[in-house]
C-alpha positions as CSV (number, residue, x, y, z in Angstrom):
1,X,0.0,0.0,0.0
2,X,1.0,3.5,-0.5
3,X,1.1,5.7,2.9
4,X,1.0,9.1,3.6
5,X,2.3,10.4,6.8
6,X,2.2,14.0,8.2
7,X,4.4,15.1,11.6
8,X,5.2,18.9,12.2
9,X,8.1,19.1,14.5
10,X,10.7,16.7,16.6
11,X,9.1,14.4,18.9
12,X,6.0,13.6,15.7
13,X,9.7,12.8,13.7
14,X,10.4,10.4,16.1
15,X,7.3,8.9,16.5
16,X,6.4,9.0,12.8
17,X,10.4,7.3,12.2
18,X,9.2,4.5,14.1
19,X,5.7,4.0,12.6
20,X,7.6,3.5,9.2
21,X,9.5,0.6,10.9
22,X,7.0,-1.2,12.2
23,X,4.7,-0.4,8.8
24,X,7.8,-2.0,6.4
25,X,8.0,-4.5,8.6
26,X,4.3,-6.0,8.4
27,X,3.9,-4.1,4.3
28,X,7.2,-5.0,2.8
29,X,6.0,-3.7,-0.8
30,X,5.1,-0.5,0.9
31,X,5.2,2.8,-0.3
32,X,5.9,5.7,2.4
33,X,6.2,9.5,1.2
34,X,5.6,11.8,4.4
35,X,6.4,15.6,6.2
36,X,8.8,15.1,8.8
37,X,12.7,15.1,9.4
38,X,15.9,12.9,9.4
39,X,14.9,10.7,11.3
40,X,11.6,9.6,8.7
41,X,13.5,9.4,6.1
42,X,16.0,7.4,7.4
43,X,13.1,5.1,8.3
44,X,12.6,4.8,4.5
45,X,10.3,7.4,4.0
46,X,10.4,10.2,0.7
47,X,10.1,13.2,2.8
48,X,8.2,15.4,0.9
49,X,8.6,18.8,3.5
50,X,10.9,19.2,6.5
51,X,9.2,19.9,9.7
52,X,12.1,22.8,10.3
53,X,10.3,24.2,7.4
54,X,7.1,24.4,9.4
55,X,7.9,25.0,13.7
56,X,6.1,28.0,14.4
57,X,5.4,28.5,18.5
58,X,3.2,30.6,19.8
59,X,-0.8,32.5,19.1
60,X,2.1,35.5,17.5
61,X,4.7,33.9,15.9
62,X,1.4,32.0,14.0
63,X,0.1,35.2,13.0
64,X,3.4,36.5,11.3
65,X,3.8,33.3,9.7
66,X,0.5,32.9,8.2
67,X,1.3,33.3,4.2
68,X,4.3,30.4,4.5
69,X,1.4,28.3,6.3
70,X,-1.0,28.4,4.1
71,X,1.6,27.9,1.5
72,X,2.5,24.9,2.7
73,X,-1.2,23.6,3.3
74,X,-1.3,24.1,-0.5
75,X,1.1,22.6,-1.6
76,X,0.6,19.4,0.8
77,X,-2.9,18.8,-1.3
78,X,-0.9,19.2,-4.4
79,X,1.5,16.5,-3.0
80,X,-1.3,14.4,-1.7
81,X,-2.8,14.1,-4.7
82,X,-0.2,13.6,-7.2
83,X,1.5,10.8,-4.7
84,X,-2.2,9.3,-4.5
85,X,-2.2,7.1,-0.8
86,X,-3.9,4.1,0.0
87,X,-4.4,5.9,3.8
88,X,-3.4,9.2,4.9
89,X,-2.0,9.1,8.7
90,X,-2.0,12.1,10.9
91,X,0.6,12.9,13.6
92,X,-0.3,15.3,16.2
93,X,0.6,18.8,14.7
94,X,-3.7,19.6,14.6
95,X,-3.7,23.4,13.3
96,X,-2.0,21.9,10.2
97,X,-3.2,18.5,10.0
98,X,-7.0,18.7,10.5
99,X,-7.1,21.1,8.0
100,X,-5.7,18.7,5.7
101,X,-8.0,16.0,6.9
102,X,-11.2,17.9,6.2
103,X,-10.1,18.1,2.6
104,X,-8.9,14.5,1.9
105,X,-11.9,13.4,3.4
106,X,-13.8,15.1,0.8
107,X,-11.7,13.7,-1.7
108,X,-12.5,9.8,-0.6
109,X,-9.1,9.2,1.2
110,X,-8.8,7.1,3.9
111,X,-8.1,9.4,7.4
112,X,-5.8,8.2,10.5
113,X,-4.8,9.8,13.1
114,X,-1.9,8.7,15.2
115,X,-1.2,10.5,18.3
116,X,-4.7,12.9,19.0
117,X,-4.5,16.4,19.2
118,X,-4.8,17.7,22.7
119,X,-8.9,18.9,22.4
120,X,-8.8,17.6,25.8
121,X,-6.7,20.7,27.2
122,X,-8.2,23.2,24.7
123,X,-11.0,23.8,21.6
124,X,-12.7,21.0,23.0
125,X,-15.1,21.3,20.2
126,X,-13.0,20.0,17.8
127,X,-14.2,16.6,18.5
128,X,-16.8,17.3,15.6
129,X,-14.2,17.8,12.9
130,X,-12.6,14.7,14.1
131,X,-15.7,12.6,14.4
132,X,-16.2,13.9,10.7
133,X,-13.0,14.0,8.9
134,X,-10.6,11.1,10.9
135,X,-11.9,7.5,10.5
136,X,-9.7,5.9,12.6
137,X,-8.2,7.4,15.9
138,X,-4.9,5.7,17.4
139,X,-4.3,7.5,21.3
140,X,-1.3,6.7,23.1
141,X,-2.5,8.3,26.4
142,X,-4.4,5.8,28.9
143,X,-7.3,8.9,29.7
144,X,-7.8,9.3,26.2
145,X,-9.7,6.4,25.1
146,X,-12.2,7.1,28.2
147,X,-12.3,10.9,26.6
148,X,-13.4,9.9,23.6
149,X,-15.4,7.1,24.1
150,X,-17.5,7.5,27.2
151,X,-17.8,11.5,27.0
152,X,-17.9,12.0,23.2
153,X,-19.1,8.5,21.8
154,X,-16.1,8.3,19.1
155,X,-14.5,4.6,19.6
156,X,-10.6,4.6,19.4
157,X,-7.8,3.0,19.9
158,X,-5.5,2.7,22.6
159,X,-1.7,1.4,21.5
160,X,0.5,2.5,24.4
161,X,2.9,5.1,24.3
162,X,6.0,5.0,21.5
163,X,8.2,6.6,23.9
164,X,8.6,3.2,25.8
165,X,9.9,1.9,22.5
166,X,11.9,5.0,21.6
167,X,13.9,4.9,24.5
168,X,14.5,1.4,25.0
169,X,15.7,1.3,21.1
170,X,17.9,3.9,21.8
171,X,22.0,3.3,21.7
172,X,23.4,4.8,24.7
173,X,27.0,5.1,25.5
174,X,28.5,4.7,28.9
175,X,28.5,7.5,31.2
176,X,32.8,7.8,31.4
177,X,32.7,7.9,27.1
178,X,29.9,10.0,27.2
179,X,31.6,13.0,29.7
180,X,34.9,12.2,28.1
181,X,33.2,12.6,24.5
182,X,31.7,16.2,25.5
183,X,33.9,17.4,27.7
184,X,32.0,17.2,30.6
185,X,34.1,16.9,34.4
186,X,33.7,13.4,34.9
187,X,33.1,13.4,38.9
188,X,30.2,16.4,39.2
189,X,26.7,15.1,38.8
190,X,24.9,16.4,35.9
191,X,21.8,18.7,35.4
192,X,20.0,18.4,32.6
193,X,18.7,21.2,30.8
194,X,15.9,20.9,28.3
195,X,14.8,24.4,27.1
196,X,12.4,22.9,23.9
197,X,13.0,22.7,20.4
198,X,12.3,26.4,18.8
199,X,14.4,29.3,18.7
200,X,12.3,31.8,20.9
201,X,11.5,29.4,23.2
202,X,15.3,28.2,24.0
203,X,16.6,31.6,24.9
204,X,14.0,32.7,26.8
205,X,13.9,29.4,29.0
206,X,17.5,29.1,29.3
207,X,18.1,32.5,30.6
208,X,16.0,31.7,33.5
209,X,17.5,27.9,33.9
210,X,21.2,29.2,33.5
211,X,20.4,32.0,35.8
212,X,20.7,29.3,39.0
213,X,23.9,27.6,38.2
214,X,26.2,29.6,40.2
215,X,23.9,28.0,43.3
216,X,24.9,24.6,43.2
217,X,28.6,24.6,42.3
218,X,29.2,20.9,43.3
219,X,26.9,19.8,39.8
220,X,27.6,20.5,36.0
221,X,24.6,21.9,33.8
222,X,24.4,20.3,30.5
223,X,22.3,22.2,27.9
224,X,20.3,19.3,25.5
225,X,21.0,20.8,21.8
226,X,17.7,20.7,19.5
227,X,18.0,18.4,16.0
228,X,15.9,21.7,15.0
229,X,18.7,23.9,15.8
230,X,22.0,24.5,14.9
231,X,25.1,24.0,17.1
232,X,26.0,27.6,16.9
233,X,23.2,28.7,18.2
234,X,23.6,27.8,21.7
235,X,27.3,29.5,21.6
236,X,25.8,32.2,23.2
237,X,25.0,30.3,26.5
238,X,28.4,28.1,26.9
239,X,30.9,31.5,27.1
240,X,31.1,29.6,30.8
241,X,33.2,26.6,31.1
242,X,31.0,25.1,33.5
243,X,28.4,25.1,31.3
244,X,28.0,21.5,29.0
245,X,26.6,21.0,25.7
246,X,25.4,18.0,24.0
247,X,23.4,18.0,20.5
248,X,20.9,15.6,19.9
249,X,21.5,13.0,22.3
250,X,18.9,14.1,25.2
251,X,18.2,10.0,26.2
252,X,21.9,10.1,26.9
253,X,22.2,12.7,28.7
254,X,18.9,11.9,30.7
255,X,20.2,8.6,31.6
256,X,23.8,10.1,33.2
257,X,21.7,12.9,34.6
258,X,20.8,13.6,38.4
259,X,18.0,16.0,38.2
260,X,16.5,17.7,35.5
261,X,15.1,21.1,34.2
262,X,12.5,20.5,31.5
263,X,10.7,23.3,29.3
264,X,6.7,21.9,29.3
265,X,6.0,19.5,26.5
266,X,7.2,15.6,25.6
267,X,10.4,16.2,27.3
268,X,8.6,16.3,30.9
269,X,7.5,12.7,30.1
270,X,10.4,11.4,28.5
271,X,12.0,12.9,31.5
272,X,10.3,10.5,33.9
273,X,10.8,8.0,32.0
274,X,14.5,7.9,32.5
275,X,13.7,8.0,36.1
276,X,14.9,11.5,36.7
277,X,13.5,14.3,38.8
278,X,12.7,17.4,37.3
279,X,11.0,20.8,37.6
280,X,8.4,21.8,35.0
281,X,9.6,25.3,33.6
282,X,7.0,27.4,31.0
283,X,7.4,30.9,30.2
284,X,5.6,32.1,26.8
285,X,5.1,35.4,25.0
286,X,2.9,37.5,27.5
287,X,0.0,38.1,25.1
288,X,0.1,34.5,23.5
289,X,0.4,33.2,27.4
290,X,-3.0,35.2,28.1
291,X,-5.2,33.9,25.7
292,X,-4.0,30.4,25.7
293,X,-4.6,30.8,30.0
294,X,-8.2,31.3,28.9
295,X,-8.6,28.3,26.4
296,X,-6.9,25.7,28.2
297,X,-9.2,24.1,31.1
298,X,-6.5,22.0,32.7
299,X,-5.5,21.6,35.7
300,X,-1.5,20.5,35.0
301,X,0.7,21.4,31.6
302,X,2.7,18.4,32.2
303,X,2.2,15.3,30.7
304,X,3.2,13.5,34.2
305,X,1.0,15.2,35.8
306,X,-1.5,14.9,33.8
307,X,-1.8,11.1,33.4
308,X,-1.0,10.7,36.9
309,X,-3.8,13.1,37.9
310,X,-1.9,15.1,40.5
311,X,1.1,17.0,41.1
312,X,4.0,14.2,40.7
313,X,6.8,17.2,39.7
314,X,6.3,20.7,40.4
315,X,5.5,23.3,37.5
316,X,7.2,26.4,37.4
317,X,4.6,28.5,34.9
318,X,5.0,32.2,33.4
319,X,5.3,34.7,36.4
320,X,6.2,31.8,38.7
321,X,9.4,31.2,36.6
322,X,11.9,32.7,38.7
323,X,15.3,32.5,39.9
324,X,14.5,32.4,43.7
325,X,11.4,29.9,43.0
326,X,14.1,27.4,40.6
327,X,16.6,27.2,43.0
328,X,14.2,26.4,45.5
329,X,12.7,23.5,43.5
330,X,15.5,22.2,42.1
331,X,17.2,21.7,45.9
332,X,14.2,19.9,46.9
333,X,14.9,17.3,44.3
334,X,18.4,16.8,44.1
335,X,18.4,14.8,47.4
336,X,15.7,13.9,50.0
337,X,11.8,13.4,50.6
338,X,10.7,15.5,47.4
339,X,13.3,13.2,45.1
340,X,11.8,9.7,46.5
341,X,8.1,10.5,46.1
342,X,9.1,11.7,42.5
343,X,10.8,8.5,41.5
344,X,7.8,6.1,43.4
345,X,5.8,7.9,41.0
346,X,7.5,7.7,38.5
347,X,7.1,3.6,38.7
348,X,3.2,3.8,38.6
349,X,3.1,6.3,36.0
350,X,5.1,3.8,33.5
351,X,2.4,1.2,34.3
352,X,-0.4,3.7,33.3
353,X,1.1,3.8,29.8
354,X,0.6,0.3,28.4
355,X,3.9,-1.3,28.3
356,X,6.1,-2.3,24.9
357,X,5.2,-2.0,21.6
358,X,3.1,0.7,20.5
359,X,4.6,1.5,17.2
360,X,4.0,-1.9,15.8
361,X,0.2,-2.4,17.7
362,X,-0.9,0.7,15.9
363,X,1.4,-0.1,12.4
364,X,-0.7,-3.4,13.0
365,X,-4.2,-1.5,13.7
366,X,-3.8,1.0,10.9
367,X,-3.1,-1.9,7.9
368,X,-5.9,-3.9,9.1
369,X,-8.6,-1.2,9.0
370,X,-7.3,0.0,5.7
């Protein structure tokens, strides 16, 4: 069969990477073109757009972008149809991709979605468009399926979470290599820094995160590098030597990490995960942060939290983001009651998330209700 796969930034790359796997495994004679990055194509996939191409953040930076967007949505229905899929599958990224849906629905193709937009934090009333444009739903979050089915009467799928998989199919490298590799003083214990994946974004949360360093002088911050971003970039941040820098090998720095300070997104859950503590940090663009404050209903921004229903790791959001507040958190978890809880937690939230294997139960899912 011939598949056509949309992801719009890093973590639906990854994701989408290994739903190609698993798909070539059980559709040898498949044929994959899809939006995504390196990591797609190297799963075999023709990549038709780059999702660097298309990472806007933010109600603002949306606004200013709007004539590339539409652009792109164009030229995605052009692509569509001259590639002409079996199935069309849908990764996160909604703003882009239900638009798309609603059209190749109308044009008879086969709809899946893989990884549901978040219309239970926000624009709850999308469920409609869904419910008329997606024909099969895949959710890899275990209060999903209940969402769906028992309060909006749309059946769905629940395959487990791909970041089980992702991490355990990761190659990691043995602490000593890894600090000897990077340059990273092999006896301090290491805190990782996770400031997100877009430009705006990674200055203004590691300003705040580099801000406590001087405070715990017996630990080495370590600054994750983006795929999305160049290394030069981050220059700006390392002019101290006690400053580290890795690019694109977060899970290897996670795993050698003590503690953690994670910009609200993926990262929080791959995070715990790895077992490590953390402290939630958000700080958006003031306006942007105002009117999503009114649209989102939820209680938590963190996925942790979230599945696990209450505060497992504390969230350090917009005027709350502060030096003082940081330091204070980030003691707390480094050693003592707050770090136990955290990893105890940690335990029952893995259990909550299905187990192994949900790249190939919904690769599996998605041929068989083609």
């Amino acid at each position: 069969m011939k598949y056509y796969i949309i992801a719009g930034e890093a973590s639906g790359d990854l994701h989408g990477s290994n739903l190609i796997k698993a798909i070539k495994k059980k559709d040898e004679a498949s044929e994959i073109r899809c939006w995504g990055g390196d990591l797609m194509q190297e799963a075999g996939g023709e990549l038709a757009k780059h999702y660097k191409d298309m990472a806007f953040m933010g109600f603002l930076e949306v606004l200013k972008n709007i004539p590339t967007i539409f652009k792109n949505i164009s030229f995605c229905k052009e692509d569509i149809q001259k590639f002409n899929p079996d199935l069309i599958i849908f990764i996160d990224f909604s703003g882009f991709n239900l638009r798309i849906a609603k059209w190749a629905k109308k044009k008879g193709f086969k709809t899946n979605y893989y990884i549901s937009p978040q219309i239970w934090a926000s624009r709850e009333s999308r469920i409609e468009k869904i419910k008329r444009d997606i024909d099969n739903m895949y959710v890899i979050l275990p209060f999903e399926k209940d969402f769906y089915e028992k309060k909006h009467n749309y059946p769905v799928n629940f395959v487990g979470h791909p970041l089980i998989d992702a991490i355990e199919n990761t190659q990691i490298i043995d602490e000593a290599s890894f600090r000897k590799e990077h340059g990273l003083e092999q006896q301090k214990p290491i805190i990782a820094l996770l400031p997100g994946s877009r430009k705006q974004e990674v200055q203004k949360m590691l300003k705040v995160m580099l801000s406590v360093k001087d405070d715990f002088p017996n630990y080495q911050f370590v600054i994750a590098g983006a795929p999305s971003l160049p290394d030069d970039f981050y220059s700006s941040f390392l002019n101290q030597s006690t400053v580290g820098y890795v690019s694109n090998k977060t899970y290897t720095l996670l795993k050698h990490s003590h503690a953690a300070l994670v910009t609200s997104g993926t990262a929080t859950l791959e995070t715990a995960l790895f077992g490590i503590p953390q402290v939630v940090c958000y700080k958006g663009n003031w306006i942007s942060y105002q009117i999503a404050k009114r649209i989102i209903t939820l209680e938590y921004i963190s996925l942790v939290n979230l599945i696990m229903d209450k505060e497992v790791v504390k969230e350090l959001i917009q005027s709350e983001l502060t030096s003082e507040k940081l330091k204070e958190e980030l003691t707390k978890i480094i050693a003592g009651k707050d770090r136990n809880r955290i990893l105890e937690d940690y335990e029952s939230l893995k259990s909550k998330l299905g187990g192994k294997g949900a790249s190939q139960l919904a690769a599996k899912l998605i041929i068989e209700n083609a």
